[in-house]
Structures are given as C-alpha cells and as structure tokens.
BAFI-640141 format. One record per residue: residue in one letter; x negated, y negated, z negated of N, C-alpha, C in turn. Coordinates in steps of 0.02 Angstrom, whole numbers, padded with zeros to 5 digits, always signed. Last residue first. Layout:
! BAFI-640141
AXYZXYZXYZ
...
This chain:
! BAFI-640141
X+01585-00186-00515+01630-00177-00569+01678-00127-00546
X+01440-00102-00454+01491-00136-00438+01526-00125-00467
X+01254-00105-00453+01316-00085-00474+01378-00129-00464
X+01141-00130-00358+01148-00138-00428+01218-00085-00408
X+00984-00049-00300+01028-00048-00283+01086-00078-00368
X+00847-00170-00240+00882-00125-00282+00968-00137-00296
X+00753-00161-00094+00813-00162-00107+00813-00120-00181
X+00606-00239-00023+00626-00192-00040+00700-00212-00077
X+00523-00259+00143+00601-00285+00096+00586-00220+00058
X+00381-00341+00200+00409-00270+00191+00457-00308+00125
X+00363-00465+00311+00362-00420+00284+00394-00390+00235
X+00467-00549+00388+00398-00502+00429+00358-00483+00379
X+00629-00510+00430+00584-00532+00380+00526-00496+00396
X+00748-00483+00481+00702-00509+00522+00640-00543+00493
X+00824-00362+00421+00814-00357+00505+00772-00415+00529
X+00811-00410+00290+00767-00348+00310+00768-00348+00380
X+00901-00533+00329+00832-00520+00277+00800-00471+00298
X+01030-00459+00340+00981-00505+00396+00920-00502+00380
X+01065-00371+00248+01025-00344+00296+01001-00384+00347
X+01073-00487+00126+01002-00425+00126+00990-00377+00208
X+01185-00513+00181+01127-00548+00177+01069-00512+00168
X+01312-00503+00275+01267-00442+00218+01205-00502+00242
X+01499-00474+00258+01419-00483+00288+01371-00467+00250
X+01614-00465+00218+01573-00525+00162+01524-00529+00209
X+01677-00383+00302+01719-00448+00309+01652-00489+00250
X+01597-00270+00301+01603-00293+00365+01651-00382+00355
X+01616-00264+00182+01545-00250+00187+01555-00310+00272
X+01729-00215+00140+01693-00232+00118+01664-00287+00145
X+01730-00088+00268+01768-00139+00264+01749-00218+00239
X+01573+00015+00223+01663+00003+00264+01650-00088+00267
X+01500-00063+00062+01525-00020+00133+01569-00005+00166
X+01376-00136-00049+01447-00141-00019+01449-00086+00042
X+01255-00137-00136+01278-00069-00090+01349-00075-00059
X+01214-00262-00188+01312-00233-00210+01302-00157-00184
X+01037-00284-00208+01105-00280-00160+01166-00220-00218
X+00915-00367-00278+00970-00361-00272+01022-00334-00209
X+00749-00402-00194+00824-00411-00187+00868-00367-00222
X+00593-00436-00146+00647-00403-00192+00714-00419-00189
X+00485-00446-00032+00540-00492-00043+00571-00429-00084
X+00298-00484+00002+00358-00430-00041+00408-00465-00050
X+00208-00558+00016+00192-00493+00020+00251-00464+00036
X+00233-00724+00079+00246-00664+00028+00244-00611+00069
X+00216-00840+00113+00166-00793+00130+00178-00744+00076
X+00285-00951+00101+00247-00930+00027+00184-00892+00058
X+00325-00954+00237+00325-01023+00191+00256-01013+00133
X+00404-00840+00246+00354-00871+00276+00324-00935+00242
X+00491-00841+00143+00465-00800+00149+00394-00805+00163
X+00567-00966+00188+00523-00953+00110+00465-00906+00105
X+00648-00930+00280+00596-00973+00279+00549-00964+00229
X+00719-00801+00238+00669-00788+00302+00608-00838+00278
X+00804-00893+00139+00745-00847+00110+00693-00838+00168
X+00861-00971+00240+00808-01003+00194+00786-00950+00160
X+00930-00869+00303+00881-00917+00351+00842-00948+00307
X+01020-00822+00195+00976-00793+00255+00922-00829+00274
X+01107-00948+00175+01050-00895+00119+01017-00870+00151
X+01079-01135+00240+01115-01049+00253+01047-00992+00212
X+01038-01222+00120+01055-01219+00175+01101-01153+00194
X+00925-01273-00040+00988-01294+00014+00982-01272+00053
X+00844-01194-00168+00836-01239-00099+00898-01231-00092
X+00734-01191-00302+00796-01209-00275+00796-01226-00211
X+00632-01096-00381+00631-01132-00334+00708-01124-00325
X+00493-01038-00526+00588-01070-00479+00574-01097-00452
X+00382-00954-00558+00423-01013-00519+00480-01001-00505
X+00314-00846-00649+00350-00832-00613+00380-00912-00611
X+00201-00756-00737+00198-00804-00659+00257-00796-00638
X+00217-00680-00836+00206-00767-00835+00200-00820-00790
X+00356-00576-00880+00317-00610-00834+00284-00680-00837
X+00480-00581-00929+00437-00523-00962+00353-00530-00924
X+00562-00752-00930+00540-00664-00900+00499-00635-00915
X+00608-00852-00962+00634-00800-01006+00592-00729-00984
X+00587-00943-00888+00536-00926-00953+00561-00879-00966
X+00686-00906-00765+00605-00893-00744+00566-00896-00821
X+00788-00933-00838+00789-00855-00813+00712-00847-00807
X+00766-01067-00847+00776-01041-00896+00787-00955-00875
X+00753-01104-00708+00704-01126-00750+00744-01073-00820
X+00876-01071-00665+00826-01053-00628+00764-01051-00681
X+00973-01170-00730+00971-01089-00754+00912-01065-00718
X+00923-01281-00700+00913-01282-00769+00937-01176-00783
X+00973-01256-00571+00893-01282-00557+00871-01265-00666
X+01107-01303-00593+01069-01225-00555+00990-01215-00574
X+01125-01390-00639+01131-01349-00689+01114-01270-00662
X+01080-01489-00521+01043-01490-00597+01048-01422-00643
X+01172-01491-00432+01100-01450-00451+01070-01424-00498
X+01335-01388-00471+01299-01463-00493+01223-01436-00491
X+01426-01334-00327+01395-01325-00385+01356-01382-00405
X+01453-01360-00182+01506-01355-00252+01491-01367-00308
X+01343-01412-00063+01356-01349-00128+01418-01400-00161
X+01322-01397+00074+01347-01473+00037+01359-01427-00022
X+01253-01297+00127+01218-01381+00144+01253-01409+00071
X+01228-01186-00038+01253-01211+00042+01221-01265+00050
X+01076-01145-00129+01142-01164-00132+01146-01180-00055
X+00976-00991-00168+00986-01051-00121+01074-01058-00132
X+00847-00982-00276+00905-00975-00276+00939-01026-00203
X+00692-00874-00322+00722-00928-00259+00795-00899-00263
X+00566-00861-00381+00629-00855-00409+00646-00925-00378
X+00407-00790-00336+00457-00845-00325+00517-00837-00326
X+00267-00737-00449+00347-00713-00427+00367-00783-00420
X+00111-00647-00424+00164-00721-00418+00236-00702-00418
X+00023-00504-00496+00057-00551-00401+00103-00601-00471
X-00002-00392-00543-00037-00477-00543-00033-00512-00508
X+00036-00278-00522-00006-00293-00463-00037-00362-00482
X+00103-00260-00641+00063-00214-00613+00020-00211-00562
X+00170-00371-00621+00122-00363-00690+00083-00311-00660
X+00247-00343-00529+00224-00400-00529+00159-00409-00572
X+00358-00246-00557+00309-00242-00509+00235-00297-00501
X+00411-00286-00674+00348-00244-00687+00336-00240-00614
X+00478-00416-00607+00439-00426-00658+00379-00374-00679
X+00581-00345-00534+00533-00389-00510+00471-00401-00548
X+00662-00278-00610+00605-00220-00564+00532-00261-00556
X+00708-00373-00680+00668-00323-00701+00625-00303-00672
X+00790-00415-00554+00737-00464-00583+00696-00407-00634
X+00886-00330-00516+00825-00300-00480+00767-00361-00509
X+00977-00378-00600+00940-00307-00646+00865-00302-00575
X+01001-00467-00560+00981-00510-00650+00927-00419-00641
X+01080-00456-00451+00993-00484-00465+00964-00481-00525
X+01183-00374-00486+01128-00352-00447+01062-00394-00459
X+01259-00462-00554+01221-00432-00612+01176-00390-00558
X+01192-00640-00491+01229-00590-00506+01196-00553-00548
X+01138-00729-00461+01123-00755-00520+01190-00674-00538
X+01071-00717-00339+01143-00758-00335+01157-00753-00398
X+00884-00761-00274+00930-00712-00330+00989-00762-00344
X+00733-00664-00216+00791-00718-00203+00860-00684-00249
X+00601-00656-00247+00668-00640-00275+00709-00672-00280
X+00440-00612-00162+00490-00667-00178+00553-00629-00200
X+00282-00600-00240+00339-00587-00226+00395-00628-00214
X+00108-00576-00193+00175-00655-00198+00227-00611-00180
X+00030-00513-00174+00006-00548-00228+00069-00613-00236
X-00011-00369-00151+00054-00393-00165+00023-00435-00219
X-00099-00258-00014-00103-00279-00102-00055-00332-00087
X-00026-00096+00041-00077-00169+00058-00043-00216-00016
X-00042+00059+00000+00000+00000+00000-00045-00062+00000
C-alpha cells in the first residue's frame, strides 16, 4: 500500500460519518497522516456557518487524533470533495455511506458513488447503518 499521509473525511455530520470518523482517526495514527474534516454546505445553505464551522471545529478537538483540520466549503457535495481532494493531494478519501439500494438510492443519488467514479485516488467506504 503506497504511504497515506492526507486523509480526507468528508462528513454530513450523520451517524454514517460520525462512525467511519473512528475508522478515520486509527487509520491515521497508524500511518501519521493528516486528517481533513471537510463538511460542504449548498451555494446558498439554510444553515448558519458559523454553527457548522463551530461543530466542525468541535468534532475535529474532540478526535482520538491530533492532526485533524476542519474545513468548511460551499457548492455541489460531489464536485467540492473531487476538488479538495485534488486540492490537498490526498492519499485517501474516507467516507461514510447509508448502503442505500433499489429505489432509495435511485431517487437520493449517491454521492459516494460520484466520488469513487471520479476521484484520482483510492475511496474507501464504511458501511454505517440505517434507522
């Protein structure tokens, strides 16, 4: 395995991310890689920055990890992780996924599989759980 010195974990603050943020963290220690804790809001978000940007920062001290950044960005989720990706020069993108299927799956879309269909390097997926 080629060495992993920048992960990225893009994360919807779900219980899929909260648990593949674990994974994130001992993968991270174990290699001594970086973790970028990247949340992306829409163009015009709903949500108040500030209090995104204040859970980002408070998930990122909280982690079992000492390298680990927040980052907030704006736009379409797909296309700004891709960017990031490139951007950081990450080794490694972690993710969270629902395992949605059928139907589901076909009316929400799927962000993790744009991500993996055009991310130039290697995705990995954990799988969470669905209420």
């Amino acid at each position: 395995m080629p060495a992993v010195r920048t992960i990225l974990h893009p994360t919807d603050f779900g219980p899929a991310s909260r648990a593949a943020f674990d994974d994130v963290c001992s993968l991270a220690r174990e290699h001594s890689a970086e973790v970028i804790l990247l949340h992306v809001v829409p163009p015009n978000p709903p949500a108040d920055l500030q209090e995104m940007k204040a859970l980002l920062e408070k998930i990122g001290s909280a982690a079992t990890h000492p390298k680990v950044h927040p980052e907030l960005r704006a736009g379409v989720v797909p296309a700004v992780i891709l960017e990031v990706t490139d951007e950081i020069q990450a080794d490694l993108v972690v993710m969270g996924t629902h395992s949605r299927q059928g139907l589901s799956r076909l009316l929400i879309g799927s962000v993790a599989e744009e991500v993996l269909r055009h991310s130039r390097c290697p995705v990995l997926f954990v799988k969470g759980q669905l209420n």
